[in-house]
C-alpha positions in Angstrom: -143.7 24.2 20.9 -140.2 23.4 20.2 -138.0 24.1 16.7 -134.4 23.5 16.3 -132.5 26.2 14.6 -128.6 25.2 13.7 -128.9 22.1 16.5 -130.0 24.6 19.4 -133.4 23.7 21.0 -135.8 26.8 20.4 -138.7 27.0 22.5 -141.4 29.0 22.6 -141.0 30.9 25.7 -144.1 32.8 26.3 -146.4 29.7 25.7 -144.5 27.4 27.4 -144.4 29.8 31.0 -148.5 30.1 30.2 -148.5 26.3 29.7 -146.6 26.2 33.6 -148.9 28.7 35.2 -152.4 27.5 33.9 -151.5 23.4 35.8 -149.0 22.2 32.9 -145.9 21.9 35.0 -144.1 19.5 32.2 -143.9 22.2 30.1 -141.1 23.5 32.0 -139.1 20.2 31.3 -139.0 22.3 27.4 -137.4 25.3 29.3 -135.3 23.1 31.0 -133.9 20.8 28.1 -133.2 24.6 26.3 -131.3 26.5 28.4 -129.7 23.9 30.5 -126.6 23.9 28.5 -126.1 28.3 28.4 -126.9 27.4 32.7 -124.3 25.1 33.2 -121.8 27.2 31.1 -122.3 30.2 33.3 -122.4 28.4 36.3 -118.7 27.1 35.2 -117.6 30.2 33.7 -118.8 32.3 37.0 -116.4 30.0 39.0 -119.2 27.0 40.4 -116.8 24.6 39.1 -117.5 20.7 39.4 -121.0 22.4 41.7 -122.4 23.7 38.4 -124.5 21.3 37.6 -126.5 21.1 41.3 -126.2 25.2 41.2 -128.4 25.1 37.8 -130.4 22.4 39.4 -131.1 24.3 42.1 -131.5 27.6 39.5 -134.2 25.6 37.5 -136.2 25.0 41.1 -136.0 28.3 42.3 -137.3 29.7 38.5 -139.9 27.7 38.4 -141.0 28.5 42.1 -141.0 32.0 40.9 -142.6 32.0 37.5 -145.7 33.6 39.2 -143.8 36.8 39.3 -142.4 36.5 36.1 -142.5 39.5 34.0 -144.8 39.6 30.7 -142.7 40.0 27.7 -139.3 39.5 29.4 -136.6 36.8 28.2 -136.4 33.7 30.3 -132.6 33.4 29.7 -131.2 36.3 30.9 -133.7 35.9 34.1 -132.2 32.2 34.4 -129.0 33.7 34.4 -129.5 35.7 37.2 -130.8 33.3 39.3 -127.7 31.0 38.2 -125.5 34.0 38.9 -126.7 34.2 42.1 -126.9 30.6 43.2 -123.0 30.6 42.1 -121.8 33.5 44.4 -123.9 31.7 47.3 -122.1 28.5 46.6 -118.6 29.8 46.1 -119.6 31.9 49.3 -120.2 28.8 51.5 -117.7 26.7 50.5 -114.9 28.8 50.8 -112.6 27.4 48.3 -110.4 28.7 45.8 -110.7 27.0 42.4 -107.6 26.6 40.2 -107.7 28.2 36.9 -106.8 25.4 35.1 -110.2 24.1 37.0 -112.2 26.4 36.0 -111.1 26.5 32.5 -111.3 22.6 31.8 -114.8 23.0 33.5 -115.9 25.7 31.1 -114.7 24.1 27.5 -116.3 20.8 29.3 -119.9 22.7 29.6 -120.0 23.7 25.8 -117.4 23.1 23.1 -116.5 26.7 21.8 -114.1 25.1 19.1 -115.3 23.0 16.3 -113.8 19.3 16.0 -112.8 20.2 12.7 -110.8 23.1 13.7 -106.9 22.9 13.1 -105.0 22.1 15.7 -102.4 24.8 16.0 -105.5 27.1 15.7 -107.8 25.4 18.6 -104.4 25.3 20.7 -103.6 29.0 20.4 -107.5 29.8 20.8 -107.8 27.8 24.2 -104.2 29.5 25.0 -106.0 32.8 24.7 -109.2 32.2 26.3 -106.7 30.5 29.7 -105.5 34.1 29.3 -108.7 36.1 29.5 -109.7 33.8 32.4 -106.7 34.8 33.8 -107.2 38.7 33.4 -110.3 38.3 34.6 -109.5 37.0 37.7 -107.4 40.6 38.3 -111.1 42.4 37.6 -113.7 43.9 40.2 -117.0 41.2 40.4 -118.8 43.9 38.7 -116.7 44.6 35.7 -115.6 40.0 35.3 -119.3 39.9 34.7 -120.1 41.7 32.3 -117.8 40.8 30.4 -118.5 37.3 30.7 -122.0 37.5 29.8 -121.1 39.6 27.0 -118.2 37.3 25.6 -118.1 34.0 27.0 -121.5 33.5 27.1 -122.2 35.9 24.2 -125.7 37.5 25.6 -126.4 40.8 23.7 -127.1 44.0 25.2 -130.7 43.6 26.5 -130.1 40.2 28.0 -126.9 41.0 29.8 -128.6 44.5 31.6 -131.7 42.1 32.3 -129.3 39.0 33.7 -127.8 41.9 35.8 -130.4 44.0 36.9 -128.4 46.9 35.8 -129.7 49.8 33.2 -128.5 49.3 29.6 -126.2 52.5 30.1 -124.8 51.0 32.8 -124.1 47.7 30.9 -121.9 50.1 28.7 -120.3 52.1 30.7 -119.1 49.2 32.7 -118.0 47.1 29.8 -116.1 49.8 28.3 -114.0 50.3 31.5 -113.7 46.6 32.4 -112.3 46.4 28.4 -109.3 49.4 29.4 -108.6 47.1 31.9 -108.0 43.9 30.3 -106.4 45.9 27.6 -103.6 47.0 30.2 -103.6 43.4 31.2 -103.5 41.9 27.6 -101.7 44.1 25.5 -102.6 41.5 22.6 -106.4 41.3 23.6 -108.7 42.2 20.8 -112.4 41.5 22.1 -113.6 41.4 18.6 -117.7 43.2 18.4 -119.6 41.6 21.0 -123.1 40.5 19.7 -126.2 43.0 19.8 -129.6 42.9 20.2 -132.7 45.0 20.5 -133.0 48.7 19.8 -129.4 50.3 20.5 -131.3 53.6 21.4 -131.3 54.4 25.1 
């Protein structure tokens, strides 16, 4: 079953995995057309580049060879993610190649437009100038600490989905954050990350 809610694709998770495992395999094609367009974004943002789309092709297979093991109750993005995460660093890995910035951050806005058509000029300019300099910073950053801060910004996850997408504990999620936000601070003086978005109970 499939919604839309503010042009996003909203499918019913749950049914649609039950639909997979019980012989229905085109109702993953519904999974697919949902989250292809978060995939390709964090394949991009992660540094995948112009591979991103055959690393979330390759992300969708190796989901939907797993499903079996999929956990009850659990998101599917953040587990996408993962897998996307991972397919990236195996990619990067083999190829050996350095991608240019500028690369990386034409590939990104290319995934998903951040900034509305309608946006003012001088306003998109000086938000695009500001995000090249977050990519930037973030290149200075530990793996550990660049991710979670691009699941929890770029790709706006909340709380739950980001410690899920990273297999670490929700404490963890914070911890790390917080010290990977002193250090773009030092790097941007001007940075102001703004409240990232939550989700699910805040208690640990």
């Amino acid at each position: 079953m499939r919604t839309r809610e503010g042009g996003r694709i909203v499918v019913d998770e749950a049914v649609a995995i039950a639909r997979v495992c019980a012989g229905e395999p085109e109702a993953y094609a519904e999974l697919v057309r949902a989250h292809t367009g978060i995939a390709i974004r964090a394949a991009r943002a992660l540094g995948a580049g112009a591979d991103a789309e055959d690393v979330v092709q390759q992300a969708f297979i190796k989901a939907y060879c797993s499903l079996g093991r999929f956990r009850d109750g659990a998101s599917f993005k953040p587990w996408l993610l993962s897998i996307v995460a991972n397919e990236t660093r195996n990619t990067v890995r083999t190829a050996v190649r350095q991608r240019t910035l500028a690369g990386r951050e034409a590939a990104f806005a290319e995934a998903e437009p951040l900034i509305p058509e309608s946006a003012d000029p001088a306003a998109a300019a000086l938000e695009t100038e500001r995000r090249v300099a977050l990519l930037t910073a973030l290149e200075q950053l530990g793996e550990e600490h660049r991710l979670v801060v691009t699941y929890r910004y770029l790709l706006e996850m909340d709380e739950p989905e980001t410690a899920q997408a990273l297999g670490w504990p929700r404490g963890t999620v914070k911890s790390r954050l917080n010290r990977a936000l002193r250090k773009l601070g030092r790097l941007l003086p001007d940075f102001d990350p703004g409240e990232p978005r939550k989700g699910g109970d805040e208690h640990e």
